[in-house]
C-alpha positions in Angstrom: 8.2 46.0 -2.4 7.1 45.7 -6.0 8.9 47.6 -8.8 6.0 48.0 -10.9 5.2 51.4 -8.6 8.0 53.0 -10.1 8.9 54.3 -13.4 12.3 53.1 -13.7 14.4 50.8 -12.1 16.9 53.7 -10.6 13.2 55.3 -9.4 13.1 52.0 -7.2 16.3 51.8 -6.0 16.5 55.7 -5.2 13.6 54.8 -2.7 14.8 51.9 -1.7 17.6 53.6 -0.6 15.6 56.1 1.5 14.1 53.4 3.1 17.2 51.7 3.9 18.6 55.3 5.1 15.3 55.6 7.7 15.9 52.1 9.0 19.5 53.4 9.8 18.7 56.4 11.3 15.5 55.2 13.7 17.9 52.5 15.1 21.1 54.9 15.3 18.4 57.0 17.6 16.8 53.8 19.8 20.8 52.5 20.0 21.5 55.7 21.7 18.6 55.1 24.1 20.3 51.8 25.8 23.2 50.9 28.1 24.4 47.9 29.5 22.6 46.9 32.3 24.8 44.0 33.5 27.9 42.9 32.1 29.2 39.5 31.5 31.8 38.4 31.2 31.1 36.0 27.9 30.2 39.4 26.4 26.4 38.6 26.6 25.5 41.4 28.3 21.8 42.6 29.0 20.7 45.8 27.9 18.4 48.2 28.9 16.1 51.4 27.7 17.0 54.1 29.9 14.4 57.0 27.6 12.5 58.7 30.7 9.4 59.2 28.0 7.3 56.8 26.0 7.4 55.8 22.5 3.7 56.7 21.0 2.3 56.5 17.7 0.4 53.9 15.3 3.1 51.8 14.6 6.7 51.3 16.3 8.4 53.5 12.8 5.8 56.1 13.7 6.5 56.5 17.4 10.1 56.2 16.4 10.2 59.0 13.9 7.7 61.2 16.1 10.3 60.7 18.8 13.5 61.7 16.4 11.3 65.0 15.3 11.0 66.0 18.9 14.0 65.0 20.4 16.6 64.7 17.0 19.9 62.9 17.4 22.7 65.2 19.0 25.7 63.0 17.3 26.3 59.1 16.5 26.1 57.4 19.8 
């Protein structure tokens, strides 16, 4: 992202910091979504997505944040 958008540089980094803070919360909200399907014991487990409904929306961020807005996060998983 370019810093000429922004008026300042504490303009940019304020919303780069919102950015960063979206990131954080989409995957706190997909993390929270998966268990360990089967275990290994070199700690590789697989994982898998265990949401009964589907993701939908224009891009995977948009589907993402559609999905926290409907369903919002009940606590860190």
């Amino acid at each position: 992202m370019s810093m000429s958008k922004y008026a300042t540089a504490a303009d940019y980094w304020e919303a780069e910091a919102k950015r960063n803070e979206m990131e954080a919360a989409r995957y706190r909200f997909l993390r929270s979504d998966f268990s360990p399907m089967g275990l290994s014991i070199d700690g590789n487990h697989a994982w898998a997505y265990r949401r009964n409904a589907t993701l939908k929306g224009p891009n995977l961020d948009a589907a993402i944040d559609a999905a926290i807005l409907a369903d919002p996060p009940r606590g860190d998983a």
